[in-house]
N, C-alpha and C positions, 0 to 999 in steps of 0.2 A: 513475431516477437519484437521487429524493430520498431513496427507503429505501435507497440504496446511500451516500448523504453523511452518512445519522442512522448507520446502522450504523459510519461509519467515524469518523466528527465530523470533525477540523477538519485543519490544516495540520500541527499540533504532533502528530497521530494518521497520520497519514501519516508523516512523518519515525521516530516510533518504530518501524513499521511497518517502513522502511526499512532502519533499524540494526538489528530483528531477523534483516532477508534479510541484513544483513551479518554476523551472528552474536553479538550485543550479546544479552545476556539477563537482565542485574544492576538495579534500580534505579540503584545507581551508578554503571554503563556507560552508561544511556540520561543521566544526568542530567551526565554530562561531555561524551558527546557532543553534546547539544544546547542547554544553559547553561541549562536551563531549571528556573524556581523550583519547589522540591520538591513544593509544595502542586500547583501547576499538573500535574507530571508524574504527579502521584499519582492529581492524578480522570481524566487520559487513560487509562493503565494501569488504572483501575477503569471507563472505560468497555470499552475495549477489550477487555479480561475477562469483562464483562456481554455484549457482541458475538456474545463467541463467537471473535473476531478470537484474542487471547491466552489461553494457559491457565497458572494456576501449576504449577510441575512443582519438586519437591526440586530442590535445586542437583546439577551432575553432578560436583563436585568432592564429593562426602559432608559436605560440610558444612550447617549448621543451616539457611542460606541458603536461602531461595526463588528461583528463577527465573521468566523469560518466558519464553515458547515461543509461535510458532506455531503454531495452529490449519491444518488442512487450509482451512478458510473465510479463515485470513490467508495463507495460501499462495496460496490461488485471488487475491491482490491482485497475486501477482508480474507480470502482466502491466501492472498499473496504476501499478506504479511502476515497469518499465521505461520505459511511456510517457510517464509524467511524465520520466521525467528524458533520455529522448530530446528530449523538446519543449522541456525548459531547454535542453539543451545547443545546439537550434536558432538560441534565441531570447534567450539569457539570459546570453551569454557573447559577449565582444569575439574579433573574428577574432584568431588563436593564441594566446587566453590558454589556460595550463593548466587542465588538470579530470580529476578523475577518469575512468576506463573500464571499462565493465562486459565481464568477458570470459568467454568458454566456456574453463569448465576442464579439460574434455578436450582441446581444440586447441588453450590457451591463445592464444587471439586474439581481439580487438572482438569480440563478440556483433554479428547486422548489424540493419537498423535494424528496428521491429515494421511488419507490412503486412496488410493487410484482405482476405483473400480473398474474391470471390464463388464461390457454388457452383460456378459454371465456371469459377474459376483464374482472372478478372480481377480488378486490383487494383481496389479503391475510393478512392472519396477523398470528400470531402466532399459534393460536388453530386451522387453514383452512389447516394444509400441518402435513405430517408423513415423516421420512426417510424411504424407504426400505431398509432394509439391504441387503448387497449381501451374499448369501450361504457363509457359513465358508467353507474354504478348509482345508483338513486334510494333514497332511504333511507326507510323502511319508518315509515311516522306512529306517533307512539308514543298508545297509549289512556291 
């Protein structure tokens, strides 16, 4: 999980993350949508880039403009920002206050919630799974 938190960084790297799945792709898009000081959004998007997460791509309108784009490796996030924002919307919201909703655009309806299968079709939860650690390697004395 740690090289998956240095890969992604921080909170501010996750939300531009987000507004890419929502189709934001301008410096100026992400920096309206999240008020965030230019200097700040600029080493996100330059981490991000360096990730692997983001890639520059010409703008799609033919103008001089650069864009974001997702990577197929910031793609692989969409489950991780489903689940984040399933667990805000848990835990992080007053009973009926409004909020956004993620929907499938083919059926245009809720998305339903993310679920953990085991290899035999039972759901997991928290207490049903261990990590295995991998062996510690010892490091090699330097001469």
């Amino acid at each position: 999980m740690a090289r998956a938190l240095d890969a992604v960084g921080d909170g501010w790297s996750l939300l531009i993350v987000r507004d890419a799945f929502d189709g934001l792709r301008r410096f100026g898009e992400f920096q309206k949508s999240l008020g965030l000081a230019k200097n700040i959004l600029a080493a996100r998007l330059r981490l991000l880039v360096a990730e692997g997460v983001l890639e520059l791509a010409p703008a799609s309108d033919g103008s001089a403009y650069q864009e974001y784009v997702l990577t197929p490796k910031g793609r692989g996030l969409f489950h991780v920002v489903v689940g984040l924002r399933q667990w805000g919307e848990d835990h992080c919201f007053a009973p009926g206050e409004e909020r956004s909703v993620l929907v499938d655009l083919s059926a245009e309806r809720p998305v339903r919630r993310l679920q953990l299968p085991a290899q035999d079709g039972r759901l997991l939860g928290p207490d049903d799974a261990v990590v295995k650690k991998a062996p510690v390697r010892k490091a090699r004395a330097k001469r």
